[in-house]
Structure formats: C-alpha cells, structure tokens
C-alpha positions in Angstrom: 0.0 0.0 0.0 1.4 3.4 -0.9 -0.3 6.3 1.8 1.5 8.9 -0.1 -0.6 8.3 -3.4 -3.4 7.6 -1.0 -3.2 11.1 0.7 -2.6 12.8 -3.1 -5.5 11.6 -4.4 -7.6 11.9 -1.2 -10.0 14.0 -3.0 -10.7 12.0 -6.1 -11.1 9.3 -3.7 -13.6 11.1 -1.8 -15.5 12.1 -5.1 -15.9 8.5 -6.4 -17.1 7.4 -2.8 -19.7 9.9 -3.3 -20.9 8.7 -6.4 -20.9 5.5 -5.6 -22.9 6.2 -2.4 -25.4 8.0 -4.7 -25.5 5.1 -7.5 -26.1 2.7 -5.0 -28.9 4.2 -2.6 -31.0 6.3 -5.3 -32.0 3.1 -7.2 -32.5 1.4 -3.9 -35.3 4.3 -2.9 -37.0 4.5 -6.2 -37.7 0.5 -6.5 -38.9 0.2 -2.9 -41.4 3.1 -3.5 -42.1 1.0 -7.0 -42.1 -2.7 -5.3 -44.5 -1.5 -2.2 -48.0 -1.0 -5.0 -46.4 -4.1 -7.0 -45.9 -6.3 -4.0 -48.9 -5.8 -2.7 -50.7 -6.7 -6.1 -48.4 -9.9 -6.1 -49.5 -10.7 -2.9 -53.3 -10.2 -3.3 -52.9 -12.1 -6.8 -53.9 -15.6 -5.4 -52.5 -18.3 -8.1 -51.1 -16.1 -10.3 -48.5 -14.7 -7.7 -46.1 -17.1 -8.9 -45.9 -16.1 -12.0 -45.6 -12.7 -10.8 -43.1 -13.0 -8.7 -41.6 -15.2 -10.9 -41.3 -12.9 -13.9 -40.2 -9.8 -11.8 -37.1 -12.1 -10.6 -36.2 -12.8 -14.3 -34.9 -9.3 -14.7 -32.5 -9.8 -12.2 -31.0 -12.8 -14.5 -30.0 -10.0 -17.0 -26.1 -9.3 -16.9 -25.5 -6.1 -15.4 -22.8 -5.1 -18.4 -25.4 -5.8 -21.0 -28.0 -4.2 -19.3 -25.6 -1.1 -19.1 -24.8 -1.1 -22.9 -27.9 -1.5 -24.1 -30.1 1.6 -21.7 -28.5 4.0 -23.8 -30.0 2.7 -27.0 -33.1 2.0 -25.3 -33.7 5.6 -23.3 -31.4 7.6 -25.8 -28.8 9.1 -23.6 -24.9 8.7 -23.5 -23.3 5.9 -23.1 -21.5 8.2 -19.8 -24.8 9.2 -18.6 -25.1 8.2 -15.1 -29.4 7.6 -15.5 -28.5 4.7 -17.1 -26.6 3.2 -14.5 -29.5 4.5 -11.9 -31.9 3.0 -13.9 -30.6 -0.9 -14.4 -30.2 -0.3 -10.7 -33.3 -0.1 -10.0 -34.4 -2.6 -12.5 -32.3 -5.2 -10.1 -33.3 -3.8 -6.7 -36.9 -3.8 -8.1 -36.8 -7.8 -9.3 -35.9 -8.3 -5.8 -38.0 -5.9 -3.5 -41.5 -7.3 -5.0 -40.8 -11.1 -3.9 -39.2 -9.1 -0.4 -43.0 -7.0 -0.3 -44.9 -9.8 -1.2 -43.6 -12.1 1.4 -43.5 -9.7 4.2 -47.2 -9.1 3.5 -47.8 -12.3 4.1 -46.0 -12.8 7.5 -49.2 -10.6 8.8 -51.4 -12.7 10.4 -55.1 -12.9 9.4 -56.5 -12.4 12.3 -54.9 -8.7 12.9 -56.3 -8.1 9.3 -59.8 -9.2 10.7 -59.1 -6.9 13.5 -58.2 -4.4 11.8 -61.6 -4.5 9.8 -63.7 -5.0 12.7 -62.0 -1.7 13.9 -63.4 0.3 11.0 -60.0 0.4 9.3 -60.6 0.7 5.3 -58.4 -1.3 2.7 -56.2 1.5 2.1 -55.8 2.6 5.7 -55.2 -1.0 6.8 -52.5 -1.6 4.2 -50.8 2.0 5.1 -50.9 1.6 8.9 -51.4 -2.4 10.2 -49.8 -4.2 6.8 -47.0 -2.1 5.9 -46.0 -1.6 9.1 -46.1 -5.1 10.2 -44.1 -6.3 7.1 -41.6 -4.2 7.6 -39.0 -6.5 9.6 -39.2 -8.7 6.3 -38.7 -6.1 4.0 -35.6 -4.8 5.9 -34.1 -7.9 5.0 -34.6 -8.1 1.4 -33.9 -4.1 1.6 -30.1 -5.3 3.2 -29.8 -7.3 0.4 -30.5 -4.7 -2.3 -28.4 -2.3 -0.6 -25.5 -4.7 -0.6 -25.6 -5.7 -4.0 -25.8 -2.9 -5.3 -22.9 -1.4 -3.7 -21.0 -4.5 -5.6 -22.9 -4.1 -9.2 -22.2 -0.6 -9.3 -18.6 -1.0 -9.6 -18.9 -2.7 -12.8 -20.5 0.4 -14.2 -16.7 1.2 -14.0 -16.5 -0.7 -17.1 -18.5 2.1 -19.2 -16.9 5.2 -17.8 -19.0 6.0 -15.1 -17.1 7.5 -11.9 -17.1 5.3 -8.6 -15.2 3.4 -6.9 -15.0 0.8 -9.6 -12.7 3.2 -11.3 -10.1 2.5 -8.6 -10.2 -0.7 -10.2 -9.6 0.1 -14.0 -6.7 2.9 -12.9 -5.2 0.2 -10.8 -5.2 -2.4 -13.9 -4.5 0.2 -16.3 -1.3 1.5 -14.5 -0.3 -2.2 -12.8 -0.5 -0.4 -9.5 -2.1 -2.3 -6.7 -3.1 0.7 -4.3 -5.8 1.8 -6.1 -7.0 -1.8 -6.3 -7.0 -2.3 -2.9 -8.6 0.8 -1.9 -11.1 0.6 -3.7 -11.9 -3.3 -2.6 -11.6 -1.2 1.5 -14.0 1.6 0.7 -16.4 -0.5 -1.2 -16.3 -3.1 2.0 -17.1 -0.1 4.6 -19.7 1.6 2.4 -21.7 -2.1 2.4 -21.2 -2.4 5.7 -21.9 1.5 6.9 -25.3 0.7 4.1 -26.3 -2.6 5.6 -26.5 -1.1 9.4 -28.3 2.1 8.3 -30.9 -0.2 7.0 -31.2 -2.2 10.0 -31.5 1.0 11.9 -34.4 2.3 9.9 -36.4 -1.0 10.6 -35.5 -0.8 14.0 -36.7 2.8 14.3 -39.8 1.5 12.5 -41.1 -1.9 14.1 -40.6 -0.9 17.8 -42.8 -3.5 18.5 -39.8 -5.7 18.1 -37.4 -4.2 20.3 -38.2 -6.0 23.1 -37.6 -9.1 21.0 -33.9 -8.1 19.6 
C-alpha cells in the first residue's frame, strides 16, 4: 500500500465514494417506493403470484454489463450518462423488492387483518398503517440485500466510464499499480457495511414492537 498516493489523491477518492454512495442508494429508494404497489398486487394475486413473482425475478437474470450497454439505446442518452446506471439499478433492486414486499405481506397474520376490519380500518388505511408496518422486519431484510448488492454491481458500471469506486479498479489495472485496487476493494467493503447497518436501523426505528424481542 502506498499512503503517499493515498493522501494525493484523497480528494478524487472522496469524489468517487460519493458517487458510488449516490448510485447505490438512489435506485434502492425509487424501487422500494415501486415494489411497495407491486408487491402488494403480487401478494393479493392468489395463483397467479407465482408467476408474478416469478417474472419480476427474471430481470434480475440480465447481466449487469449488458444491461448497461444497451439503456443508452433503449432511453437515448450517452453511453457516460449516469441515468443509465441509476436505472438498471433499479431494475435489479426492483426484481428483488416485489418477492421481499410480497412475502413480508404475508407474514401478517389474518387475524390482525380481521381486527383491523372490525376496527373500521378501510383497505387503504389498513395496508398503510397495520400491513405495511407489520411487514416491515421482512422487508428490511430483502432491503439489506439490495443495498448490498448494489454497492457490488455498481462497480462494474466502472467498465462504461461512469465514476465510482470501480474506477479505482480500472486505474489500478491500467497502470499495474495495486493501491488503487486495494482501496477501492476497502472503501467498497465499509460503504456495504456503513449501508447494511443504516438499513437495520431504519427497521429498528420503524417496528418498535420488536425491540423487546432483539
């Protein structure tokens, strides 16, 4: 490890950790807000939720470098453009948060539903405050598991031109220098990790019911 070019670069450094922080939540925020509606249909689907479910995992079978080359064509923007990145993102986090929504809504139990509509609650009431709420330890889960991945998928968007930490990686090949490797394997460890417990936090924060449990 060389600190000296560490320290040099120190701000480029700093600037690719910020886009990769970006590139890896942003996508993360706009599928859950897609996958709650879509969960929530897959769930109430009855025997076609398989197939549901199902197809929304196939997009997650696309490889991410394909997926990168061929937005541009598909949304018309440069091949640089960092949408393109945000959106196949969220096309993976998505394929992933409707199973997670769909099988947290079906943790609830039937009988709080009943409750619920013996209370007086209406459909949308009872999803937004018994449901949701209640499915949220499940969905932290799956969430963990979108965050973390996409910290690791992003780096590949290195490939295309697009600046994160991945570019570490590509400067390190390019000049056979294994700092920039390295430090880019480091920060791309402490970002999944500094991710992964800000998600568990936020379901903490939002199921206290279960902090007597933990």
């Amino acid at each position: 490890m060389n600190l000296e070019w560490i320290i040099g670069e120190s701000g480029s450094i700093a600037n690719l950790l910020l886009w990769h922080l970006g590139l890896s939540v942003v996508p993360v925020l706009i599928s859950l807000v897609m996958a709650i509606p879509l969960g929530w249909l897959a769930h109430r689907s009855g025997f076609m939720r398989p197939f549901w479910l199902g197809f929304a995992g196939l997009f997650y079978t696309i490889p991410s470098l394909a997926l990168f080359v061929l937005l541009p064509l598909l949304l018309h923007t440069r091949i640089l453009d960092p949408l393109n990145v945000v959106v196949a993102l969220t096309i993976y986090a998505l394929a992933m948060l409707v199973r997670t929504v769909a099988d947290g809504l079906s943790t609830v139990s039937p009988d709080t539903l009943q409750a619920a509509t013996a209370m007086g609650y209406r459909p949308v009431a009872r999803f937004l405050t018994v449901e949701l709420p209640l499915a949220v330890p499940a969905i932290t889960a799956g969430l963990r598991v979108a965050v973390v991945s996409n910290v690791s998928i992003v780096s590949v968007a290195a490939l295309i031109g697009t600046p994160q930490l991945g570019s570490l990686f590509t400067q390190g090949l390019q000049l056979r220098f294994l700092t920039p490797i390295v430090t880019g394997i480091v920060l791309c460890i402490v970002l999944a990790v500094l991710l992964d417990l800000a998600v568990v936090w936020a379901g903490y924060r939002l199921s206290p019911w279960n902090r007597s449990r933990t």
